[in-house]
C-alpha positions as a printed Julia matrix, in Angstrom:
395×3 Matrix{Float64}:
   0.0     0.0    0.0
   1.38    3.46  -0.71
   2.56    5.56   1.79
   0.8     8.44   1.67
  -2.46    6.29   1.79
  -1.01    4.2    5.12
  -0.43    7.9    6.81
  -4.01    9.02   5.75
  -5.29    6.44   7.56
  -3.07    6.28  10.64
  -4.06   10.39  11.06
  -7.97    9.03  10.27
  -7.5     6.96  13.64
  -5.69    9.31  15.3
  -8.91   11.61  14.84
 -11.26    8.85  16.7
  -8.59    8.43  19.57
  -9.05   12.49  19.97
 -12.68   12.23  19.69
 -13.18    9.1   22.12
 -11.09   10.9   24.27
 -13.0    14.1   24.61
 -16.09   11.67  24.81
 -14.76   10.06  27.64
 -13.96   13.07  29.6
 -17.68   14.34  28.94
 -19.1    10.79  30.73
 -16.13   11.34  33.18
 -17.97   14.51  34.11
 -21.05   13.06  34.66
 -19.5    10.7   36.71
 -18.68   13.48  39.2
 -22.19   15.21  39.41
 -23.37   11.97  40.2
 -20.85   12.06  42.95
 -21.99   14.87  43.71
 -25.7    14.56  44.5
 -24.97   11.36  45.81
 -21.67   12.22  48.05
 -19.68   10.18  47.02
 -15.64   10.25  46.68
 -13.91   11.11  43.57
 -11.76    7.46  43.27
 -12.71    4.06  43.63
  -8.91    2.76  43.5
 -10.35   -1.12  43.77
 -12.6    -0.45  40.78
  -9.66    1.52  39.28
  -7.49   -1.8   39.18
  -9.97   -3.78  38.03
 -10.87   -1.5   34.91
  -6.81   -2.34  34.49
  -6.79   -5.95  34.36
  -9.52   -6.03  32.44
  -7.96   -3.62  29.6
  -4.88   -5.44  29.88
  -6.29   -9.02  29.06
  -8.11   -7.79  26.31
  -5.14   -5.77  25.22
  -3.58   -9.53  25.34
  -5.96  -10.82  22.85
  -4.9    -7.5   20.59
  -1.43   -8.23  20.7
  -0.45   -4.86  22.6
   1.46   -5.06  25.56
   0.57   -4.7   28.99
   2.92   -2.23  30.27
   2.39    0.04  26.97
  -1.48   -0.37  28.3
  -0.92    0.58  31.75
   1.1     3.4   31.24
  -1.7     4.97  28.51
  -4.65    4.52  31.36
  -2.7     5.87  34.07
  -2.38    9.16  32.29
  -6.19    8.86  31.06
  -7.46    8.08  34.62
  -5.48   10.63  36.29
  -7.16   13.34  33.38
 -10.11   12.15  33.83
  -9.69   12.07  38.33
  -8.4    16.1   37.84
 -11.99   16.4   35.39
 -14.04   15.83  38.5
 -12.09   17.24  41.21
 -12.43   20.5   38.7
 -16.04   20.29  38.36
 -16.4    19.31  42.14
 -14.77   22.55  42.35
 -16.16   24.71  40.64
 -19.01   23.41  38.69
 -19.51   23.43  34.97
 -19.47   27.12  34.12
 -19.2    28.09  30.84
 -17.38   31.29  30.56
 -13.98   32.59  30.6
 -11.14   32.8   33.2
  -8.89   35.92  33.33
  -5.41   34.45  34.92
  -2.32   36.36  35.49
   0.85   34.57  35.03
   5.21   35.09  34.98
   5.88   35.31  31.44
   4.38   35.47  27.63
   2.61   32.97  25.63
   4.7    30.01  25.65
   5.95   30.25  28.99
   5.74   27.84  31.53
   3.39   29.61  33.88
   1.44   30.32  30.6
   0.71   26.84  29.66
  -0.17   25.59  33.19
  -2.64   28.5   33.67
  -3.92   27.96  30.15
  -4.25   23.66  31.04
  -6.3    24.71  34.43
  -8.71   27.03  32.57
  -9.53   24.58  30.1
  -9.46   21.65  32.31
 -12.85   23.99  34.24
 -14.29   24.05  30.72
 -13.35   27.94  30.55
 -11.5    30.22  27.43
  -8.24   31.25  29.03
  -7.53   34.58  28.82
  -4.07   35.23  29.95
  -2.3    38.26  31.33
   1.39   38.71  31.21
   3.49   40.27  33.94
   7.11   40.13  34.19
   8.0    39.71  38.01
   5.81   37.73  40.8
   4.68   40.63  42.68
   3.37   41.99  38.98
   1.28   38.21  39.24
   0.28   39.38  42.75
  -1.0    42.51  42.03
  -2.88   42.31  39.32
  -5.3    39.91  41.14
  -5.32   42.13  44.17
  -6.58   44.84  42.13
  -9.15   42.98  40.29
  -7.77   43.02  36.61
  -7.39   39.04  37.18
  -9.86   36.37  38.46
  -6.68   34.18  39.49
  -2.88   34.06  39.39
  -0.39   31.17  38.65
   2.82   31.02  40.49
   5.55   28.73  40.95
   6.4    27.76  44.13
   8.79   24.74  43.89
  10.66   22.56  41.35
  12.36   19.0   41.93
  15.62   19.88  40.73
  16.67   23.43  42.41
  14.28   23.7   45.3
  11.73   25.99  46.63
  11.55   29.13  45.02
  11.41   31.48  47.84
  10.62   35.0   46.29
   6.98   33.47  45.98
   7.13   31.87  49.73
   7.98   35.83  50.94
   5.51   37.08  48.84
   2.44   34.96  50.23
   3.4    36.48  53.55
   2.28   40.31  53.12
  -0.82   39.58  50.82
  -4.32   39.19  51.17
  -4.92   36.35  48.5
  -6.05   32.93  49.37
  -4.42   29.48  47.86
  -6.99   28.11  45.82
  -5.58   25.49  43.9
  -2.49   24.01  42.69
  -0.84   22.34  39.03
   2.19   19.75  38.68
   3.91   20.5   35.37
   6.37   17.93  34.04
   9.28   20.22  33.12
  11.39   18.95  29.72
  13.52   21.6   29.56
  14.57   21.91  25.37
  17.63   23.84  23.75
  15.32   25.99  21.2
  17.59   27.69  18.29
  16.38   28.83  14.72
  16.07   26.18  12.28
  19.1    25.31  10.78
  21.66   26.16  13.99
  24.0    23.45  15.04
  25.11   23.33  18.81
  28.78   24.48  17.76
  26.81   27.6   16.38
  25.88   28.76  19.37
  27.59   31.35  21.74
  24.81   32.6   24.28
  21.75   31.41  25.85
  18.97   32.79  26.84
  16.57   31.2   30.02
  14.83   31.76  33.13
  17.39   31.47  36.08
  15.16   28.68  37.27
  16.15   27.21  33.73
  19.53   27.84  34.73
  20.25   26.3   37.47
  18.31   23.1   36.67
  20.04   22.65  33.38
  23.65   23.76  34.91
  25.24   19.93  34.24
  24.09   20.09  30.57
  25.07   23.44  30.32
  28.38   22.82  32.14
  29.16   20.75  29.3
  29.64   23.97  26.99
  31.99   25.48  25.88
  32.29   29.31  25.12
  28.88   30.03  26.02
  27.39   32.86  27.71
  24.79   32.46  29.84
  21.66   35.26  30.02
  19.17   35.61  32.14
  15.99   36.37  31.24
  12.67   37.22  33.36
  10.75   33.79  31.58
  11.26   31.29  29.32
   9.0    33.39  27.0
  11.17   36.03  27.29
  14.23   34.49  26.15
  12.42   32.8   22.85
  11.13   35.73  22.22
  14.78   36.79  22.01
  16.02   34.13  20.25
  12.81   34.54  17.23
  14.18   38.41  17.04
  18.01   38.21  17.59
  20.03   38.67  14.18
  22.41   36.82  15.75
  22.56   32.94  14.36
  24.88   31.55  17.27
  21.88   32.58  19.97
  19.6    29.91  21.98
  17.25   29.61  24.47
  15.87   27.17  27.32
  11.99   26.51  27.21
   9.29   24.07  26.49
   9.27   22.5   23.03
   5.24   24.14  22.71
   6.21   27.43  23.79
   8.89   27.27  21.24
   6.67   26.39  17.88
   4.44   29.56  18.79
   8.64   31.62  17.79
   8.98   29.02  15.42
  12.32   27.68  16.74
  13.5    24.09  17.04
  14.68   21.69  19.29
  18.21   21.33  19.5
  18.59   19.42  22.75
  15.86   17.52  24.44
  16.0    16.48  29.13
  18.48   18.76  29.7
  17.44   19.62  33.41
  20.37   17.75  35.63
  17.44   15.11  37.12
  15.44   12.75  35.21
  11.59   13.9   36.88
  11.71   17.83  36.51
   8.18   19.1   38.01
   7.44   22.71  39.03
   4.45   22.7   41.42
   2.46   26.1   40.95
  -0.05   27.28  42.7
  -3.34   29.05  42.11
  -4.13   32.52  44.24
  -7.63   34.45  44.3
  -9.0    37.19  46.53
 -11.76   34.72  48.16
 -11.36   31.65  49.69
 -12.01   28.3   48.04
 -14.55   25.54  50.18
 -13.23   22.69  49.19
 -15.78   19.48  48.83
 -15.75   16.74  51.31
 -15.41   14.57  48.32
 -12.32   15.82  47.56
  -8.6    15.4   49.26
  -7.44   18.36  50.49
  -4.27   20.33  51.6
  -4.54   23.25  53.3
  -1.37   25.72  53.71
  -0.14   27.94  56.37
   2.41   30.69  58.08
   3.4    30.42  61.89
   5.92   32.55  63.82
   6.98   30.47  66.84
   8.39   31.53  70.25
  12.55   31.67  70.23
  12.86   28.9   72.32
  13.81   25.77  72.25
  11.65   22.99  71.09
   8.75   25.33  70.03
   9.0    23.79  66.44
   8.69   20.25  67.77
   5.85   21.52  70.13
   3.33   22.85  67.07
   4.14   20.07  64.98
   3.66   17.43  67.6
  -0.12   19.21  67.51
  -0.4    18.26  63.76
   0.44   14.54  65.09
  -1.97   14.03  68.2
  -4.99   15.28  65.38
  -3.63   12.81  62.88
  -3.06   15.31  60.29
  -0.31   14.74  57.72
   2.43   17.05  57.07
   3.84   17.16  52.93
   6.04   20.33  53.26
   8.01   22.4   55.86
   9.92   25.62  54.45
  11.95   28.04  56.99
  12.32   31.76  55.73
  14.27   34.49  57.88
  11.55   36.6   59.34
  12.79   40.39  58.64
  13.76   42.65  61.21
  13.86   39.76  63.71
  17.59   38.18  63.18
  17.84   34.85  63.38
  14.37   33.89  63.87
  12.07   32.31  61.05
   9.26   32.07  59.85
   7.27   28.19  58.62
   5.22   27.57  56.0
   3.27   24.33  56.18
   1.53   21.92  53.74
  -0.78   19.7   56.02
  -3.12   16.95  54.45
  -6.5    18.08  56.23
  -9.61   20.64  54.98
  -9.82   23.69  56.93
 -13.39   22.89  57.8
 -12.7    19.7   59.13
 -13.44   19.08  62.92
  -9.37   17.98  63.48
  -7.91   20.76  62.02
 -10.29   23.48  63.44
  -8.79   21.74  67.09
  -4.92   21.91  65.62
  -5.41   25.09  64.06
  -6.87   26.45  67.96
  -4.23   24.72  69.74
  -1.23   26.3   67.31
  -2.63   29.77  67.73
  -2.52   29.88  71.76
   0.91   28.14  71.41
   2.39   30.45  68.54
   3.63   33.8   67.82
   1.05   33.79  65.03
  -0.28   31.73  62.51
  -1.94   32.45  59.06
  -3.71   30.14  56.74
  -2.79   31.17  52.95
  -5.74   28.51  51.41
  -6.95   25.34  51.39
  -7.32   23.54  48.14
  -8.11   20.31  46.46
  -4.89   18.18  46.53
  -3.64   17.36  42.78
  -0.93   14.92  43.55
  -2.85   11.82  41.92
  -1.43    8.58  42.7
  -0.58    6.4   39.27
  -3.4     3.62  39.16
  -1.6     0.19  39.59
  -3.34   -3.73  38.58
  -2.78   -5.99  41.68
   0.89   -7.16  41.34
  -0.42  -11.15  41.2
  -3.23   -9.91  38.43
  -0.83   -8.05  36.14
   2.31  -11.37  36.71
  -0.86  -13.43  35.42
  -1.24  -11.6   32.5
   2.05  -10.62  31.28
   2.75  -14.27  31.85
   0.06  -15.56  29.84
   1.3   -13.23  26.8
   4.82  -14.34  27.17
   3.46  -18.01  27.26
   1.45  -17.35  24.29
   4.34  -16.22  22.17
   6.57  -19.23  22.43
């Protein structure tokens, strides 16, 4: 068969895929408002596995492989888990959803803002600003329904300009996004790595690239205020020997090309934003929650130990403990805590009592729906049994 025809028809099926796909998400969303009215929780992890098994023996049958299989429906289970917690959320609203965010189209920040408007079934409209407190502001002031900022990556850490930041404003946590970061080396189309003399990135970009980039020689290094930023100057430099660090989908909106593909110095390069609005979000029962806070303890000894051993006698989960130098105090500091608990739930209204009478102060930034969504696994007996059976079935 000719070539051309075989491609026709592999882009025909790809067309079905897309449209089962968005089919599926629309019953997935159904799902949740019978959840809803009935309430019920989001996951049924036993049903989950199941579903699994059953894919992968008739995947069998099909000659695909299991692990190929299991990998696909953990990434369509875990769309279609964020679907509900979404419309659990915030309901199914048409409209659109004004979110400021570090950096132009292409960014980083711009394509996680744009994935959680669409994933609430809203048009994105995006609003650039070049420095957090720019992000910050224009939702204080109304001219944005939300902002997206980053507040921590895998490979260089917490990104602590945001942490002081959450201190002196009024916004709430709302929400947060997990972006898988593959950091590309974008140039102009026909640029060769020995072409190029300076780079353009996001410090962030920087320093999670700096073994790849260590590698180099006779390169300079330029910082830029977002990834946008620096393909931006990379589309209008007339200098060939210029590059820049971004996303390989912010890059096709400059039209550049990737040179270089995982350059960030670890393997499983995530930023972890979060969402900020003026109100407070109420988070459904239904729905796992995090809730984040500032306390100021006494300068003491063992005061730390003393308002976290609270958190333990309620049984409430800590994810994330960040020290920043208060100002004007030396040497004290000030905590910012991720606990696993809703802030209308009868154990933390006791903690949160408790760590007030005990503390210098304490401040809850938000309590939101928690997006880290556990990969959906068969039973490890189930899935032997079946990837035995095909390996038995091809001798």
């Amino acid at each position: 068969m000719d070539l051309a025809v075989l491609r026709e028809q592999i882009e025909s099926l790809d067309k079905e895929l897309l449209q089962c796909l968005a089919k599926r998400r629309a019953l997935a969303l159904d799902v949740a408002k019978d959840k809803a009215s009935r309430g019920g929780t989001v996951r049924d992890t036993g049903r989950e596995a199941e579903l699994l098994i059953r894919l992968m023996e008739m995947g069998q049958d099909m000659g695909l492989d299991p692990a190929y299989l299991t990998r696909l429906y953990q990434i369509i289970i875990e769309d279609s888990v964020l679907t509900q917690h979404a419309w659990l959320q915030q309901g199914n609203e048409q409209g659109t959803l004004a979110i400021a965010h570090l950096g132009m189209p292409g960014s980083y920040s711009h394509l996680t803002a744009q994935s959680y408007a669409h994933r609430r079934n809203c048009t994105f409209e995006g609003y650039t600003c070049d420095t957090f407190q720019a992000v910050i502001s224009a939702v204080e002031d109304g001219r944005t329904t939300l902002g997206v900022l980053p507040i921590e990556n895998t490979s260089s850490g917490s990104i602590n300009d945001v942490y002081d930041l959450l201190r002196h404003t009024h916004l709430h946590i709302i929400g947060e996004s997990y972006l898988v970061v593959d950091h590309h080396l974008l140039v102009k189309p026909g640029t060769a790595l020995d072409d190029i003399h300076v780079i353009y990135a996001h410090p962030q970009a920087l320093t999670q690239c700096s073994s790849f980039l260590s590698r180099l020689n006779n390169v300079t290094l330029v910082p830029e205020a977002s990834s946008a930023h620096a393909m931006r100057q990379v589309a209008e430099d007339n200098n060939p020997h210029s590059a820049a660090i971004g996303p390989q989908s912010g890059g096709a909106l400059y039209e550049l090309v990737a040179l270089a593909h995982n350059m960030a110095n670890q393997a499983e390069n995530h930023t972890r934003f979060i969402v900020v609005s003026r109100d407070p979000l109420r988070v459904p029962n239904q729905l796992p929650a995090k809730t984040s806070l500032i306390m100021a303890t006494h300068n003491q000894a063992g005061s730390l130990v003393d308002a976290l051993m609270v958190l333990r006698s309620h049984g409430i989960s800590m994810t994330k403990l960040e020290s920043r130098p208060m100002p004007g105090n030396p040497w004290e500091e000030l905590f910012y805590v991720d606990v696993l608990v809703n802030n209308h739930a009868p154990e933390w209204l006791s903690a949160e009592k408790e760590l007030a009478a005990m503390t210098r102060f304490i401040k809850v930034l938000g309590c939101y729906p928690d997006e880290r969504i556990k990969a959906t696994n068969a039973p490890q007996p189930l899935a032997d049994s079946v990837q035995n059976s095909e390996q038995t079935n091809a001798f």
